[in-house]
RODO-2510 file (C-alpha; in nm, 4 decimals, decimal comma):
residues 364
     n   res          X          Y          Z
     1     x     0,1627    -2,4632    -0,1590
     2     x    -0,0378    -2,2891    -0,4369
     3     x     0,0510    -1,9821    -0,5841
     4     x    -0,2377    -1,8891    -0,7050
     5     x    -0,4691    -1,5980    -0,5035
     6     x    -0,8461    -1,6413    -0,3696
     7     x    -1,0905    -1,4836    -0,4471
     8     x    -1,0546    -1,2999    -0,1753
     9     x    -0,7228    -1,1678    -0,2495
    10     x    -0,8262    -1,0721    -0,6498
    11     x    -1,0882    -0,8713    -0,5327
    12     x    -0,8737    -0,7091    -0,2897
    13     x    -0,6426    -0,6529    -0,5719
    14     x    -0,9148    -0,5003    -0,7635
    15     x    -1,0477    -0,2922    -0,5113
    16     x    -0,6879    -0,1191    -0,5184
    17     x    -0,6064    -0,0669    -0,8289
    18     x    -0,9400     0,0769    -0,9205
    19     x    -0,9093     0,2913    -0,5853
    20     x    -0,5678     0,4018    -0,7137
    21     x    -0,6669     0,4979    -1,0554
    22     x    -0,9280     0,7082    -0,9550
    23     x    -0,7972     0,8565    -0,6446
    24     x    -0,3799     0,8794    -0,6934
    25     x    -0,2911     0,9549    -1,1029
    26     x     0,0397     1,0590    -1,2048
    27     x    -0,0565     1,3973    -1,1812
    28     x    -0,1403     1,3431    -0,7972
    29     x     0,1958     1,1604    -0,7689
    30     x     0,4146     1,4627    -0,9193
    31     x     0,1746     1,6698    -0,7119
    32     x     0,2321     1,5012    -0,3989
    33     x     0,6305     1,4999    -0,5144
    34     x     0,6241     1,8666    -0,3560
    35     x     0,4212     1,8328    -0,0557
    36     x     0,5686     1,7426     0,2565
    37     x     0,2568     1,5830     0,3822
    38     x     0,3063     1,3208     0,0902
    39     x    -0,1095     1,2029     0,1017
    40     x    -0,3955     1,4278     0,0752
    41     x    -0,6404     1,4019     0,4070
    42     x    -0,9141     1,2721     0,1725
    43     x    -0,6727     1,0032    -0,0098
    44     x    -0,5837     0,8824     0,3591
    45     x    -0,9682     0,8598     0,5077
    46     x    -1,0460     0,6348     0,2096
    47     x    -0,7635     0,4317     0,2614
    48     x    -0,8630     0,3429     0,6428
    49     x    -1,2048     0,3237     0,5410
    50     x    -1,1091     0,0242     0,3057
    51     x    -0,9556    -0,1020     0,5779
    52     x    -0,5876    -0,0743     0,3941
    53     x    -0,4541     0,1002     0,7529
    54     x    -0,5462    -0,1827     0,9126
    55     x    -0,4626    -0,4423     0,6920
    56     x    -0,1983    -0,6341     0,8991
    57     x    -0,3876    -0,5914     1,2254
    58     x    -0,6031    -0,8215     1,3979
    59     x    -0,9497    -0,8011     1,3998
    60     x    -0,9780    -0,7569     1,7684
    61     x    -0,7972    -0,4437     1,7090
    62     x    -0,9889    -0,2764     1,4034
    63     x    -0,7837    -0,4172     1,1962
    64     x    -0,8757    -0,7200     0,8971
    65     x    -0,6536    -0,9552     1,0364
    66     x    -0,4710    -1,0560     0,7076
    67     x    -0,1458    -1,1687     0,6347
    68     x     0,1768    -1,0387     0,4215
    69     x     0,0805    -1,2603     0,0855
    70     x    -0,2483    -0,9906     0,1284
    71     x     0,0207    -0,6907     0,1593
    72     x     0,2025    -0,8112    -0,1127
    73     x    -0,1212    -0,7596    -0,3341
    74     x    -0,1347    -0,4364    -0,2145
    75     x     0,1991    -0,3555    -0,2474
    76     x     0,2237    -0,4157    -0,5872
    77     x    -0,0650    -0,2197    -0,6901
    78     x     0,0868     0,0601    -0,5353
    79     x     0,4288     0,0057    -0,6918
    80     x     0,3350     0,0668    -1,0494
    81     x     0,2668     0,4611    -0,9690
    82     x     0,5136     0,4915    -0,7478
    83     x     0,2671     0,5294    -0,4082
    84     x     0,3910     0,8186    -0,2524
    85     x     0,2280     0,9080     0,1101
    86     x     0,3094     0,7465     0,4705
    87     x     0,1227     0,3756     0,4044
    88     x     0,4398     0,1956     0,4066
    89     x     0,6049     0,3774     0,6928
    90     x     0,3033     0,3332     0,9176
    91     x     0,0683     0,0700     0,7972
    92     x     0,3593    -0,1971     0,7320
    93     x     0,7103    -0,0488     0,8926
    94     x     0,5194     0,1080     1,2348
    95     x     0,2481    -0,1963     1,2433
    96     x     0,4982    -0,4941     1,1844
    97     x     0,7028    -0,3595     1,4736
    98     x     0,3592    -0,3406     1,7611
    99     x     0,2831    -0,6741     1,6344
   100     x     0,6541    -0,7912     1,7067
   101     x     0,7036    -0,6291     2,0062
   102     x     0,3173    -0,6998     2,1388
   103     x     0,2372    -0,2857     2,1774
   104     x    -0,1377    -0,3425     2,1426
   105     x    -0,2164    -0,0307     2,2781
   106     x    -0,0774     0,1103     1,9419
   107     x    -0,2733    -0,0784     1,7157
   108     x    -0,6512     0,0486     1,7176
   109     x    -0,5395     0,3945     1,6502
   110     x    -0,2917     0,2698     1,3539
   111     x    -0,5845     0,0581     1,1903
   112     x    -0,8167     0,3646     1,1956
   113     x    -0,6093     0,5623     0,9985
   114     x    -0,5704     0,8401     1,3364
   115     x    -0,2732     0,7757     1,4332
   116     x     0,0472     0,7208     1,1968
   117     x     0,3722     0,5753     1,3207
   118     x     0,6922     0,4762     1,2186
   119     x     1,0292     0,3179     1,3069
   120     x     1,3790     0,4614     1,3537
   121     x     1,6262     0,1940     1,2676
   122     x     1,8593     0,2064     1,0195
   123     x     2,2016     0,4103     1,1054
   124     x     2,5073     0,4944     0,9051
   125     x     2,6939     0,2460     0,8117
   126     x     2,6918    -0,0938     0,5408
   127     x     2,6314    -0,4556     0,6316
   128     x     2,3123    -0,5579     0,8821
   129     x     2,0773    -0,2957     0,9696
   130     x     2,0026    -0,4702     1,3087
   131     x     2,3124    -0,5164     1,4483
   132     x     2,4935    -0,1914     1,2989
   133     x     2,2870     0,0092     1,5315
   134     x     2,4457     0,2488     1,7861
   135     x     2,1772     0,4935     1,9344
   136     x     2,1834     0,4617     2,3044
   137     x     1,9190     0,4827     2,6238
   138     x     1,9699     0,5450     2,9575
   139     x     1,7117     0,4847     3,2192
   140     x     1,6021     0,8023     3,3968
   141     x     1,4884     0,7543     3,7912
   142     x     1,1194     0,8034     3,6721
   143     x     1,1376     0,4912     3,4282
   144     x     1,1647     0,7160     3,1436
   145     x     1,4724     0,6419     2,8769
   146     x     1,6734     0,9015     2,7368
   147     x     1,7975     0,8414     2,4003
   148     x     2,1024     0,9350     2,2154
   149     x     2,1998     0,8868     1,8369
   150     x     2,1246     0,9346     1,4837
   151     x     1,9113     0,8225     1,3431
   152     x     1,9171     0,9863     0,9548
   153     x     1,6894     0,7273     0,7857
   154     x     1,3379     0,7548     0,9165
   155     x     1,0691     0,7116     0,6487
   156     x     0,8157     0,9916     0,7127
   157     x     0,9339     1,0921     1,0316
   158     x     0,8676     1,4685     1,0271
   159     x     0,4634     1,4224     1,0252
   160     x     0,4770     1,0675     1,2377
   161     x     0,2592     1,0531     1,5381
   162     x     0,5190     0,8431     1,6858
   163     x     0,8205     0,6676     1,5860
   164     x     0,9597     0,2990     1,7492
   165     x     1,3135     0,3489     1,7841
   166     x     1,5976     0,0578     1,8165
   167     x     1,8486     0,1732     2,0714
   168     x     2,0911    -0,0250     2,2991
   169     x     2,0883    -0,0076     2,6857
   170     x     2,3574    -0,0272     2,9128
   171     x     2,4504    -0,3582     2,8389
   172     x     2,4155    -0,3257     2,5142
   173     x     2,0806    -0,5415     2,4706
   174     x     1,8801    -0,3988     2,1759
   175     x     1,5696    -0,2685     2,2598
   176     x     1,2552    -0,0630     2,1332
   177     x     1,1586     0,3319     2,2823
   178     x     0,8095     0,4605     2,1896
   179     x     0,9232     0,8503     2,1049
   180     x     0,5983     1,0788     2,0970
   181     x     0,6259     1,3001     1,7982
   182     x     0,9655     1,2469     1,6571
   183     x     0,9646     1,6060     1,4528
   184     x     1,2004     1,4547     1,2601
   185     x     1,3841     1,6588     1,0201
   186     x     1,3058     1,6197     0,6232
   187     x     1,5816     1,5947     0,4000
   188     x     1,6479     1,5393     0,0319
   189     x     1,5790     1,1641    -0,1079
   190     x     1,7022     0,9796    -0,4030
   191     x     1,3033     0,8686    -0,4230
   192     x     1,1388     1,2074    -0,3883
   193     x     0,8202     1,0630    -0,4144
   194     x     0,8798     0,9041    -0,0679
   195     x     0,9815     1,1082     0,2278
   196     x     1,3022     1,0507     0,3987
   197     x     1,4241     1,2314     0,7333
   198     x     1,7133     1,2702     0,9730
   199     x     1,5982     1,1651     1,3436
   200     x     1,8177     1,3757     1,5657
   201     x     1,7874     1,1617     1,9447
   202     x     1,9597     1,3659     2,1621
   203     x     1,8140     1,4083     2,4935
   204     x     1,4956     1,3007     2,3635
   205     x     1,2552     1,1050     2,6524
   206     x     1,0668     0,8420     2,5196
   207     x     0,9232     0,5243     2,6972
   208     x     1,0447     0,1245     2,6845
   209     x     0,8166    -0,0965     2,5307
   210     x     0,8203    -0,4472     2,4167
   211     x     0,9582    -0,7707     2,5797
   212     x     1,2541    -0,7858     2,8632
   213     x     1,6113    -0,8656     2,7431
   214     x     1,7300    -0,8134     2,3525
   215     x     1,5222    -0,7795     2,1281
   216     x     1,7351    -0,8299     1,7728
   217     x     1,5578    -1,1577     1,6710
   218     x     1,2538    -0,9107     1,6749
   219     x     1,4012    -0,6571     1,4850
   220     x     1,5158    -0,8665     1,2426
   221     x     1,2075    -1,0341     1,1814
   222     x     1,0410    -0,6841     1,0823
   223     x     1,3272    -0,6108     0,8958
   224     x     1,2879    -0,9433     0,6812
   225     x     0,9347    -0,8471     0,6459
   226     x     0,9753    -0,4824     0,5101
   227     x     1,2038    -0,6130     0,3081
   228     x     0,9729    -0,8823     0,1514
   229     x     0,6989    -0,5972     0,1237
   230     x     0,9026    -0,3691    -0,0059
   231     x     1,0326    -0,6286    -0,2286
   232     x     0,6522    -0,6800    -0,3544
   233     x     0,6649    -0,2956    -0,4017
   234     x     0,9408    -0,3615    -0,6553
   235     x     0,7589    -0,6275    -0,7918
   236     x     0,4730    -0,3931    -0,9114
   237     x     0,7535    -0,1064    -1,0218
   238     x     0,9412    -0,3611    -1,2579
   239     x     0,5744    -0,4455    -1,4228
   240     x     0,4800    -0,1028    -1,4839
   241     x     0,8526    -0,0317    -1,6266
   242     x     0,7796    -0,3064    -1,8725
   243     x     0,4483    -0,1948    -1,9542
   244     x     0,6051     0,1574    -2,0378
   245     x     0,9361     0,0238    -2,2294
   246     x     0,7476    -0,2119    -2,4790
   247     x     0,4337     0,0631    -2,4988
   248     x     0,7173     0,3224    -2,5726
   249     x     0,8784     0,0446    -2,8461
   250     x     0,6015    -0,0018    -3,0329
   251     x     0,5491     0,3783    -3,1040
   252     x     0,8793     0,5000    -3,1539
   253     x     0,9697     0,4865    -3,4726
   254     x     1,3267     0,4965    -3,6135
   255     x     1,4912     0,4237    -3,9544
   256     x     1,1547     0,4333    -4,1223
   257     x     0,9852     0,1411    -3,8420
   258     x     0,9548     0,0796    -3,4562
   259     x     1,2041     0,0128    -3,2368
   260     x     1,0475    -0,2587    -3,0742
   261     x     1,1167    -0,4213    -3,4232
   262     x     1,4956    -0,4130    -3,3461
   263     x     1,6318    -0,7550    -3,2621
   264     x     1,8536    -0,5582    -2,9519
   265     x     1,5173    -0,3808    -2,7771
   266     x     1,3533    -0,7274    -2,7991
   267     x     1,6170    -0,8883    -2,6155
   268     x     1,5747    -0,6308    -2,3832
   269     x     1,2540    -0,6798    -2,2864
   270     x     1,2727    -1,0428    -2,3019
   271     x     1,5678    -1,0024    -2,0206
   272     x     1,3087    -0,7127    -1,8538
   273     x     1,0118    -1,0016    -1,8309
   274     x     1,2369    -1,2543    -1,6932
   275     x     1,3418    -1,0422    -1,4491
   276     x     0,9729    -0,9631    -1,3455
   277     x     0,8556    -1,2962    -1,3329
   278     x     1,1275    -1,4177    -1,0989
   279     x     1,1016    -1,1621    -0,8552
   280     x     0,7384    -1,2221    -0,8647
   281     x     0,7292    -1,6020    -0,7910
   282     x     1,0438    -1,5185    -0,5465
   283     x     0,8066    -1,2174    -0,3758
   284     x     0,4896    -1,4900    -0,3084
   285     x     0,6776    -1,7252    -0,1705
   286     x     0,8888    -1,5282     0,0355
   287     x     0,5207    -1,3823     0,2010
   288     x     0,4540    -1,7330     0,2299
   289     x     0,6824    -1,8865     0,4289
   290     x     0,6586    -1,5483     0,6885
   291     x     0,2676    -1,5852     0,7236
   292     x     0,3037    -1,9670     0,7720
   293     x     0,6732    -1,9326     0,9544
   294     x     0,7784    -2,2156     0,7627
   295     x     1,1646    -2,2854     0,8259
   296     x     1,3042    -2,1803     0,5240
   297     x     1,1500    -1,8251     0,6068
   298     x     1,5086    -1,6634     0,6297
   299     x     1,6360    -1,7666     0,3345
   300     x     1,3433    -1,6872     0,1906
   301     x     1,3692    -1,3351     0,2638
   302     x     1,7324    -1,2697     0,1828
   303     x     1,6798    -1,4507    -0,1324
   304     x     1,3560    -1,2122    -0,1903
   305     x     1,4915    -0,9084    -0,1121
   306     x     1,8922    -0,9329    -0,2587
   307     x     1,7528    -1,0496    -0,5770
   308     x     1,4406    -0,8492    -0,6376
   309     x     1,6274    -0,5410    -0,5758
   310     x     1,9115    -0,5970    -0,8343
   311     x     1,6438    -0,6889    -1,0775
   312     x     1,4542    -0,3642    -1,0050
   313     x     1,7186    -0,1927    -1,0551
   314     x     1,8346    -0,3379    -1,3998
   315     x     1,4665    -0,3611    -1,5263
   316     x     1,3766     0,0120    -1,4475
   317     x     1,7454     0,1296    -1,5978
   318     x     1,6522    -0,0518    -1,9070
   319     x     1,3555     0,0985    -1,9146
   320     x     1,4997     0,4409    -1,9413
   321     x     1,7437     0,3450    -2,2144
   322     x     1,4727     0,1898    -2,4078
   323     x     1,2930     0,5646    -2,3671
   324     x     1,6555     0,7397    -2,4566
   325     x     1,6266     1,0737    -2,3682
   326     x     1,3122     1,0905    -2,3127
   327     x     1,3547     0,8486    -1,9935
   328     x     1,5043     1,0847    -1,7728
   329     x     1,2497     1,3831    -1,8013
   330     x     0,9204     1,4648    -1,5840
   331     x     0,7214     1,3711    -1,9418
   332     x     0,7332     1,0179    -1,8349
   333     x     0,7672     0,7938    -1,5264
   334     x     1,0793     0,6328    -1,5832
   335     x     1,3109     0,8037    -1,3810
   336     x     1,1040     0,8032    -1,1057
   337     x     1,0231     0,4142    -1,1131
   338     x     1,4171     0,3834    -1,1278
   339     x     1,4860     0,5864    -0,8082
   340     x     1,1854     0,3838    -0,6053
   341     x     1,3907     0,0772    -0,6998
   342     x     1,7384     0,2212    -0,5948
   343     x     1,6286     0,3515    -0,2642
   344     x     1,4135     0,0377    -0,2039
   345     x     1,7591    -0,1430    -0,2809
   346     x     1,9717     0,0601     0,0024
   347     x     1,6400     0,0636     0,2398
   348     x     1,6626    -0,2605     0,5382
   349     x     1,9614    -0,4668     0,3983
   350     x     2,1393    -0,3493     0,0633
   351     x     2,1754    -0,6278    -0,2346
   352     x     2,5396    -0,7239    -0,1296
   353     x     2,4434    -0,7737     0,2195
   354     x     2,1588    -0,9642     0,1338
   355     x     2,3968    -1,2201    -0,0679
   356     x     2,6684    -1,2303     0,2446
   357     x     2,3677    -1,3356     0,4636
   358     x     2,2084    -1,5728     0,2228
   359     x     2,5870    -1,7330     0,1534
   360     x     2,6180    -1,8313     0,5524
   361     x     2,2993    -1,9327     0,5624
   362     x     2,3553    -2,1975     0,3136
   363     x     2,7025    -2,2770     0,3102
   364     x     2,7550    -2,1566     0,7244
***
């Protein structure tokens, strides 16, 4: 195993964060904070046409046929600003879930950039996101499903093109329902620089896709892999935070000399980089093990995305008290690193849950 990127993946790198820099500022992010479209059309034609739409899709489909240690690069890039925009919900969330559940027909449009999708999972609730689910379908006598449910955490779902939803049949086998313009409704988010809506299913027709019988291993496995990919999102939030808190240091002066002299702000961000650098080796293996399905894959994950988000959380939160005051204004980017990290926390299996799960998995 070698933890080191190719060539390849540094220039992909590259390509990104020079893409970003000239294309998505800060002053497109706070822009974008206020429109509900969260991307420009322009920002989102250059993003297929560098193939980042595409990125986890095979070739065969349009797609570059690359692998989640390549979305991780991406991720992270896109984690310093925060990214706002739908490239999570559909390029990652939508696509891991047609790859899963083998909806071909959905790819080519996703790796173009013309279609966006996204997935309608997560319910009310604590504990496993998979198996807390309650939305319900009912086969109709023309093969349609009609759903039932709520669904009130659905990443982008007001401008999706479609949205996969997890619902339970009759028997109660977990399944997945292609729903044709969800509409769903766009509510306030802790992370207002990525959209959040409430997926009212009520009577809504929508269409079975995906293998025969239950499909929770499935859903489970995207889960673990938006969580790993969020997790790299993180990853790239914590290192800008840093970047900001010892920047901030070095110029704030107090008592006649900089903070960042004080023995108590070094220790800080000494405790800030060790944080970063073990969600980062944490974040690249985790990717590993998915793209090469290695056993410990599981573990992997919970490990990945129960740690990464606690330390997201504590790095970014330092971050504002190294800033003071300062930290929690629209002057700087503090506060809204720190709510990407907390929502990413609560988003596909919460810290605590993530430690339950990794403590049976180890100890049984």
């Amino acid at each position: 195993m070698d933890f080191t990127f190719s060539p390849e993946q540094d220039a992909l790198r590259d390509a990104v964060r020079t893409t970003l820099a000239r294309e998505a500022p800060a002053s497109y992010v706070r822009r974008m904070i206020d429109d509900d479209a969260g991307v420009t059309d322009d920002l989102w034609s250059t993003m297929a046409a560098l193939g980042w739409t595409g990125l986890l899709i095979p070739e065969e489909h349009g797609g570059l046929g690359l692998g989640l240690v390549d979305l991780v690069v991406v991720q992270e890039e896109m984690g310093k600003l925060p990214f706002p925009g739908p490239f999570f919900s559909s390029a990652v969330l939508a696509t891991l879930a047609a790859l899963r559940l083998d909806a071909g027909e959905l790819l080519g449009s996703l790796a173009a950039g013309g279609a966006r999708g996204t997935i309608a999972l997560e319910e009310a609730g604590h504990g496993d996101p998979v198996g807390r689910v309650r939305a319900r379908a009912e086969e109709t006598n023309d093969g349609d499903w009609v759903l039932d449910g709520i669904k009130p955490t659905v990443l982008d779902g007001h401008r999706a093109d479609w949205a996969i939803v997890a619902a339970r049949d009759e028997y109660g086998e977990l399944g997945a329902f292609l729903l044709e313009k969800p509409a769903a409704e766009l509510v306030p988010a802790l992370d207002v620089t990525r959209k959040l809506t409430r997926l009212d299913l009520a009577g809504r027709r929508a269409r079975r896709i995906g293998p025969e019988g239950d499909l929770s291993t499935i859903w489970r496995r995207v889960v673990d892999d938006a969580g790993v990919a969020l997790a790299a999102e993180l990853v790239g939030t914590c290192e800008r935070a840093c970047e900001l808190a010892v920047e901030y240091a070095k110029q704030r002066v107090q008592f006649g000399r900089p903070i960042a002299t004080f023995q108590v702000i070094k220790h800080k961000a000494v405790d800030m980089l060790h944080d970063l650098e073990l969600s980062r080796v944490g974040t690249h293996y985790a990717a590993w093990t998915s793209d090469v399905d290695e056993p410990e894959r599981e573990r992997a994950a919970a490990m990945c995305k129960g740690f990464v988000s606690e330390a997201a959380n504590r790095v970014t939160a330092e971050d504002i008290q190294i800033h003071g005051g300062v930290g929690f204004t629209w002057d700087v980017d503090c506060h809204l690193l720190y709510r990407r990290a907390k929502q990413n926390d609560i988003l596909f299996g919460q810290q605590s849950w993530q430690r339950q799960r990794l403590a049976d998995l180890v100890i049984g």
